[in-house]
PASEGU-560166 format. One record per residue: x, y, z of N, C-alpha, C in turn; residue in one letter. Coordinates in steps of 0.1 Angstrom, whole numbers, plus 5000, padded with zeros to 4 digits. Layout:
XYZXYZXYZA/...
***
This chain:
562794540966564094510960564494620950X/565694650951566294770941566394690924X/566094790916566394760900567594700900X/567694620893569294610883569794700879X/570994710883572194820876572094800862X/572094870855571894870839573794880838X/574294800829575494830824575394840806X/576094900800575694900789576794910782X/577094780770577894730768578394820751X/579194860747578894880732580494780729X/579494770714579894630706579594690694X/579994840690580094870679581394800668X/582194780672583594770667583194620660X/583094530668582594400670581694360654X/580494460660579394400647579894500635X/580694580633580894630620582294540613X/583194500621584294470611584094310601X/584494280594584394160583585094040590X/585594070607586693950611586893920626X/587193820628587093800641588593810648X/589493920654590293880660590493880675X/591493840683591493860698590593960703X/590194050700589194170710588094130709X/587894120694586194060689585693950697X/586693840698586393730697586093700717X/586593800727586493830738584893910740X/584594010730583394070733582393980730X/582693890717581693780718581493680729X/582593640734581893560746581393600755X/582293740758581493760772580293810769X/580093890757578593940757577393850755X/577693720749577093650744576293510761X/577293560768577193500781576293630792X/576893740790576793870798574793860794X/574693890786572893860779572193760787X/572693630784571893530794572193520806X/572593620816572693610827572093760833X/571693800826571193930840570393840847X/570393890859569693880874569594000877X/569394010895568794070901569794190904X/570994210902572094290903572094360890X/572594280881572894370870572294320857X/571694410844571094420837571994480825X/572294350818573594330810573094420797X/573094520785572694580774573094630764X/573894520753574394590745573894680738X/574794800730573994880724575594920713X/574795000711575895070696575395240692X/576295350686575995490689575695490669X/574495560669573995600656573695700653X/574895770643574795920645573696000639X/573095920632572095940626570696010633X/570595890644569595910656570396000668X/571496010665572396110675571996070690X/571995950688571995860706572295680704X/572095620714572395520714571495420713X/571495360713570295280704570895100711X/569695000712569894860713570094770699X/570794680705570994590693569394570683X/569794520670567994480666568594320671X/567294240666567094100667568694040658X/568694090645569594010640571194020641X/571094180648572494200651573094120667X/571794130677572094060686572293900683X/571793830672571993710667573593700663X/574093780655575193820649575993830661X/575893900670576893880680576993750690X/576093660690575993570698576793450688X/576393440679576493310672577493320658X/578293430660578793520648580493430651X/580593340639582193290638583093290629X/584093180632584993280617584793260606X/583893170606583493170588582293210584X/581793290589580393360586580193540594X/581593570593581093730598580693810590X/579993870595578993960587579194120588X/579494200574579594330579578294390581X/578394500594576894610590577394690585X/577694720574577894830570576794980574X/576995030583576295140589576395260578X/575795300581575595460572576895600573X/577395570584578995660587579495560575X/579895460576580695430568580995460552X/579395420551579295510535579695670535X/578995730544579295890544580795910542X/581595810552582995890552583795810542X/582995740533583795700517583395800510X/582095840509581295950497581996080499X/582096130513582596220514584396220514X/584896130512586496140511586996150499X/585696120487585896070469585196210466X/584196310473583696400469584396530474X/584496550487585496660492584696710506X/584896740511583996850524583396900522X/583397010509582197120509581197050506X/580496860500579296830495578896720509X/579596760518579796660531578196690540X/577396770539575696840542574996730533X/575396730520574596690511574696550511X/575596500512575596350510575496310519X/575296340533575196310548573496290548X/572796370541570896410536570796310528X/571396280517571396190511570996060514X/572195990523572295870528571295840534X/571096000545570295980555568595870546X/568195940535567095920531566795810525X/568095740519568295620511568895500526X/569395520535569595400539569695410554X/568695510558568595520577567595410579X/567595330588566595240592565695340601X/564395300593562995370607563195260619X/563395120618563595080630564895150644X/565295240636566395240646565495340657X/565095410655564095490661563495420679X/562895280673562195200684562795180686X/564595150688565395080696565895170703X/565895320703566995440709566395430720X/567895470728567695450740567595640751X/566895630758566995810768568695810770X/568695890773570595900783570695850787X/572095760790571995730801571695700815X/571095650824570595720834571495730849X/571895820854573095800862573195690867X/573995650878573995540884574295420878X/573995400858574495370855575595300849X/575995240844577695170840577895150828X/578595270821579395230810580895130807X/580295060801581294920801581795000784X/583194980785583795010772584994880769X/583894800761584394670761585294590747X/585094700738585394670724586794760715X/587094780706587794810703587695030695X/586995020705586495140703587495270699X/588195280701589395390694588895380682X/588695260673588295310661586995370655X/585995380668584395420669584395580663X/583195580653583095770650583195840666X/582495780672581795890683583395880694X/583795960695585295960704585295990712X/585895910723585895920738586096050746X/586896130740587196270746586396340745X/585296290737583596380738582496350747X/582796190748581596090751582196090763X/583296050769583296020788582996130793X/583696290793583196430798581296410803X/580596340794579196410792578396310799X/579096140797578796060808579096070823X/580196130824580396170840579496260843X/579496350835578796440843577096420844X/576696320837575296290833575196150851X/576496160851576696070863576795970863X/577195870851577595740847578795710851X/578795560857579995520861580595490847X/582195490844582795450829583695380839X/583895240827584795080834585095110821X/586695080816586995030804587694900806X/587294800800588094690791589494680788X/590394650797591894720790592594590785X/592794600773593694480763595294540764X/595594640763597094650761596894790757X/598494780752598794960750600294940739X/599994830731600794790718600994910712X/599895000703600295010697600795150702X/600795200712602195300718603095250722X/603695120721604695060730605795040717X/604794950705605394990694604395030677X/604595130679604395240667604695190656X/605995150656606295110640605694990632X/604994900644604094840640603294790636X/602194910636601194920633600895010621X/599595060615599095110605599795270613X/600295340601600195470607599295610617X/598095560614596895600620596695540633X/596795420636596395410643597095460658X/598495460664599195490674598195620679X/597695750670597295880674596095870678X/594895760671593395770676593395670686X/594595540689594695500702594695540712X/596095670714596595770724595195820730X/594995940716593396010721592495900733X/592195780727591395710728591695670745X/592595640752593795580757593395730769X/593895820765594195920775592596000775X/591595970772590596030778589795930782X/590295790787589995730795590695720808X/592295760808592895780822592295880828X/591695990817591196120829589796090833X/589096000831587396040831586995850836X/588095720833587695660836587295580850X/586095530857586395530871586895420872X/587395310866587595140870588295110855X/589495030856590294970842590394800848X/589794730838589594590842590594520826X/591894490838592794460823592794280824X/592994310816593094110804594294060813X/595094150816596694040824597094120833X/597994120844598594150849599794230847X/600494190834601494270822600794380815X/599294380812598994470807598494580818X/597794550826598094620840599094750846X/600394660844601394710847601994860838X/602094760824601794880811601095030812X/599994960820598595090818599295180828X/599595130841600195240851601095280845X/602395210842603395290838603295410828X/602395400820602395480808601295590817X/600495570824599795680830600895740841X/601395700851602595740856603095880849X/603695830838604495940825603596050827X/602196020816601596080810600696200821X/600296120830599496190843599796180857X/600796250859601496160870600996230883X/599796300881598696330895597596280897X/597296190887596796080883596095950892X/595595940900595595830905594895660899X/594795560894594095500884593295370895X/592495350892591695250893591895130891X/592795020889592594890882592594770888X/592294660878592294530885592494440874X/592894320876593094230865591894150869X/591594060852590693940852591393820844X/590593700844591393630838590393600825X/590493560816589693540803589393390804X/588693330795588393210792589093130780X/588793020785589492960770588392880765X/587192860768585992720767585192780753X/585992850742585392900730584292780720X/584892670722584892600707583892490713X/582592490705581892330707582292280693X/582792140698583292060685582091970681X/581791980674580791900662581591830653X/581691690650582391600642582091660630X/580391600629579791600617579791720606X/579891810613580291950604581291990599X/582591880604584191930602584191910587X/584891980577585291940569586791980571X/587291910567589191910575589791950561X/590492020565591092120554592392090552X/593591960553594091970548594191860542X/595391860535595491710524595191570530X/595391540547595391450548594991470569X/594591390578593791420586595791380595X/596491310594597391250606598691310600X/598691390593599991520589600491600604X/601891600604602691610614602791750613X/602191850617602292010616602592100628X/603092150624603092310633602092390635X/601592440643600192510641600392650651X/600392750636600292900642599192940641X/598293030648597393100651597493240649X/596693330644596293460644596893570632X/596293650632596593770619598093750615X/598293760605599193770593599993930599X/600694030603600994110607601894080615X/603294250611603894220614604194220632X/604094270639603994180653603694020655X/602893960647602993840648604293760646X/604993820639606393760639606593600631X/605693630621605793500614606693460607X/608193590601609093520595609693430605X/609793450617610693360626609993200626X/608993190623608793030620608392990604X/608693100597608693090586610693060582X/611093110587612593050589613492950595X/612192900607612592780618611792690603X/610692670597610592540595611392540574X/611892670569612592620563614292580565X/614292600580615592530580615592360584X/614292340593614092220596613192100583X/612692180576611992130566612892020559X/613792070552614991960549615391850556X/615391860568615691740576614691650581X/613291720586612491670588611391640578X/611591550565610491520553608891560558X/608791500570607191450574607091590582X/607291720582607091810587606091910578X/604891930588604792030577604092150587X/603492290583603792430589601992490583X/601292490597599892540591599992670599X/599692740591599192920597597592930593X/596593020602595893070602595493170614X/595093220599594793370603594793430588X/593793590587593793670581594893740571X/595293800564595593860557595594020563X/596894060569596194200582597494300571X/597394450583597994480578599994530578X/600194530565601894620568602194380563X/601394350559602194180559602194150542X/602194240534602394220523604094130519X/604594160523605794070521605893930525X/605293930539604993780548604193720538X/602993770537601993650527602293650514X/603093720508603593660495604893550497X/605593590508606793420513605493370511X/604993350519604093230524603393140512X/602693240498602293250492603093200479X/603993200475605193160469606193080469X/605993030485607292950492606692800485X/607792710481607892600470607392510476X/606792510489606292420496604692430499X/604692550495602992610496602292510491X/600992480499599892370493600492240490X/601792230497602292100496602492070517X/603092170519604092110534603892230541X/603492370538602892480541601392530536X/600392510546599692550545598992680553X/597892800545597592910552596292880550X/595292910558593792920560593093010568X/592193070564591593190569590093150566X/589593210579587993200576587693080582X/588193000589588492890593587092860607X/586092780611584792770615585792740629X/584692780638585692670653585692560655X/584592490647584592330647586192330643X/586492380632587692340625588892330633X/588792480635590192550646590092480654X/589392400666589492310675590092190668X/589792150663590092010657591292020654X/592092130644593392140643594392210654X/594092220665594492220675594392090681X/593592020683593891880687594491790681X/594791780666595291720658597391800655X/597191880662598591970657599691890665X/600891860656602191770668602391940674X/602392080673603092170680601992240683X/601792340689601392510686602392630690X/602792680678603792780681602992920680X/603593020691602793140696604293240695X/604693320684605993350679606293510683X/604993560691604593710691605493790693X/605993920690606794010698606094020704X/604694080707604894090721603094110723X/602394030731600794050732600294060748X/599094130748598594180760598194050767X/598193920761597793840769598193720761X/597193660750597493520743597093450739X/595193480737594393400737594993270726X/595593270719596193090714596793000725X/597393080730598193010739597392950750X/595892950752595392910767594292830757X/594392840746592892760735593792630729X/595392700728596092570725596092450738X/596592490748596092420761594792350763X/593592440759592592370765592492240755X/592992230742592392110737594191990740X/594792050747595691960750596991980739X/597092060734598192090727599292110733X/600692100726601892110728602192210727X/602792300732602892470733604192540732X/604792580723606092710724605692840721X/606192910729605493040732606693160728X/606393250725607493370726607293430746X/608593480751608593510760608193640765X/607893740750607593840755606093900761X/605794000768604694060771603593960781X/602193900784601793850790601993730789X/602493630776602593520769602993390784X/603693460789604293330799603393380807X/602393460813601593480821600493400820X/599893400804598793280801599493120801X/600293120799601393000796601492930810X/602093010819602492940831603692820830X/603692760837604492660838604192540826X/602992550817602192430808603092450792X/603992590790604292600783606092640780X/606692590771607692640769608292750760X/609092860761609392990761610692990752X/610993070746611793160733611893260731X/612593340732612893440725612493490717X/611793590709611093600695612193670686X/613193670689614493750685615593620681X/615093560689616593440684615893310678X/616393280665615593170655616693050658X/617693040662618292940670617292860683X/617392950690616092930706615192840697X/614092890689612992850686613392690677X/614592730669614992610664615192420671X/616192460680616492380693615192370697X/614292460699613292370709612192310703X/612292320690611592230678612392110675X/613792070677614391970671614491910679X/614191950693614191880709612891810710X/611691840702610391750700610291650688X/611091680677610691640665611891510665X/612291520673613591430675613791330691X/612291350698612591290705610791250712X/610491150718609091150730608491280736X/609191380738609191470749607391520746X/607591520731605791600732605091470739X/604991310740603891240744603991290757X/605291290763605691300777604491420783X/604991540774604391680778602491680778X/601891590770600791550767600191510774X/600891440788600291380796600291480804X/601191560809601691710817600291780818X/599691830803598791900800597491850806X/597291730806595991670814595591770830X/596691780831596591870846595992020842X/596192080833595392220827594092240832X/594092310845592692390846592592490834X/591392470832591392530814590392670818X/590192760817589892870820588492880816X/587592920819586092900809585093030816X/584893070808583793250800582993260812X/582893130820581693150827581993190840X/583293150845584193210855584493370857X/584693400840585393560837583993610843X/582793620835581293630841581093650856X/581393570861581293560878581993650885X/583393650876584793730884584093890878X/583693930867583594060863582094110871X/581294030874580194090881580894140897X/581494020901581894060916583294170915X/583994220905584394300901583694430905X/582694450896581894570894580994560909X/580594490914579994510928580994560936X/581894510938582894540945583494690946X/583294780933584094890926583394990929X/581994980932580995090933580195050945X/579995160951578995170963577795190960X/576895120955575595160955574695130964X/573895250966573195220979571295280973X/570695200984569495180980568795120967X/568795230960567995190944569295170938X/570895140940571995160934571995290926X/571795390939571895490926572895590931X/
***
């Protein structure tokens, strides 16, 4: 019988940041699932690039713990050794950038990382680029060149292509180490396994433009929604009172989220509707300095508006099952993960209509405009004013709910599918 295809996953992005959002929270399932399932095909391996050891290296024990069981109220930074370097060196200058790089090295390189480094690659093969990597030291326009030619197949992970679509956005950095990131995966990548169908579409078009001799590889998957085991006994329920009539928004504080639009839908309905009240969570991200000080200030705060971050998934389940709405207000996202987590626990759903949002939605959900605060208004005074959510509640029982373990199945027969390997798979 031939070895397992080795695929080897990096989840650098993942275990260094302080937060869990839509990317993270994808590489955790599926890696956390992808681990307990190698068989006789493939030989699932996260790893992470340490420039220190100038190769790649396996998870340790606690970092692979960290990624399995890592939620939103307990993430943990690694703060790695680049990180410090490129604060020491941004406060000190370039010319002491030898020295403080010797420095670090001697005060905080793990000897364990040594026993975990991994040889090359070995052709044959599969680099899975699963994470949020554009923001990784080691940059793709170095790293695919040297894998192809070492003979590694490269599959990238495709979430979207926001922040070229819109720039203004986002952090000003980021659009350029995207692109980079983005286009030396069109040249060198052999397979793009996108999150939707809309984001799919995106990837061609913008490769079209950019490489239009180009030919690209892709295929859609579908994601999971089966995130959350609910545990009663753990809940501590965070708001003033357990049977409060709320709104419930989902995800980073930033402006693409488009939170003044239900920051403006529920102060015009607030007045009319006493027993209404408006929960956000999510983070504090960036370019939302204005948003979280409304939020932060607004006279209703900690009374009829509430914001929570850090929030456990016992929790976030529970206030999804307890929410009269879930509103999804996005300009515009590569897919929607609220939108299919609001469904699975039976939630009532208004969605913005842009980008994959009605693609995760389907027919379970109803659609708005993220431009017109009228749209969103009417279709909140159309629930708050009438049966229609019990009506819809029962609608939702019908929800095939999507679950990690499906995506798992679908991405293995994916990757068998994509590559010919013969004999030893090599």
């Amino acid at each position: 019988m031939p070895a397992p295809i080795r695929v080897y996953l990096d989840v650098e992005n993942t275990l260094r940041v302080p937060f869990i959002s839509g990317i993270q929270r994808v590489v955790r399932e599926l890696s956390r699932r992808l681990i307990d399932n190698n068989d006789s095909e493939f030989e699932f391996i996260p790893v992470v690039y340490c420039s220190y050891c100038n190769g790649w290296r396996r998870l340790s024990v606690d970092e692979t713990e960290q990624l399995q069981e890592l939620s939103l109220s307990d993430a943990i930074v690694n703060h790695d050794i680049p990180a410090y370097r490129k604060i020491a060196t941004k406060l000190l200058g370039k010319k002491v950038k030898a020295k403080v790089r010797s420095h670090f090295k001697r005060i905080t390189h793990p000897v364990w990382h040594k026993n975990l480094l991994l040889p090359n690659f070995e052709a044959g093969s599969i680099f899975l680029d699963l994470d949020a990597s554009w923001h990784n030291e080691l940059k793709r326009s170095s790293l695919l060149p040297a894998l192809k030619e070492d003979g590694v197949y490269v599959v990238a992970f495709h979430y979207d292509i926001i922040p070229i679509l819109f720039p203004d956005l986002m952090h000003e950095k980021l659009p350029p180490l995207f692109i980079e990131h983005l286009n030396a995966h069109l040249q060198e990548c052999d397979l793009f396994i996108c999150i939707s169908r809309n984001s799919e579409i995106d990837l061609l078009n913008y490769s079209n433009n950019q490489f239009p001799d180009k030919k690209l590889n892709t295929t859609t998957i579908k994601l999971g929604a089966d995130m959350f085991q609910v545990s009663e006994a753990n809940v501590t329920w965070p708001l003033p009172e357990v049977n409060l009539r709320y709104i419930l928004c989902v995800g980073t504080i930033e402006p693409r989220k488009n939170y003044n639009l239900i920051l403006d839908a529920f102060d015009f309905l607030s007045g009319i509707y006493q027993d209404l009240n408006l929960v956000i969570v999510g983070r504090e991200g960036w370019g939302s300095a204005e948003t979280f000080s409304r939020i932060k200030e607004h006279k209703l705060f900690g009374q009829r508006l509430f914001w929570l971050s850090g929030v456990s998934d016992d929790v976030l389940s529970r206030l999804y099952m307890n929410a009269f709405l879930t509103v999804v207000p996005s300009l515009y996202e590569g897919f929607g993960l609220p939108v299919i987590e609001a469904l699975k626990w039976g939630c009532v759903t208004l969605s913005s209509s842009r980008g994959a949002l009605t693609e995760a939605g389907g027919n379970f959900v109803e659609y708005f405009d993220p431009d017109d605060q009228s749209a969103l208004v009417g279709l909140l005074e159309s629930y708050l004013s009438s049966n229609d959510r019990e009506i819809n509640k029962v609608f939702l029982k019908k929800y095939n709910v999507p679950s990690w373990t499906d995506t798992v199945v679908e991405l293995k027969r994916i990757l068998n599918d994509s590559f010919s390997f013969q004999g030893s798979h090599m």
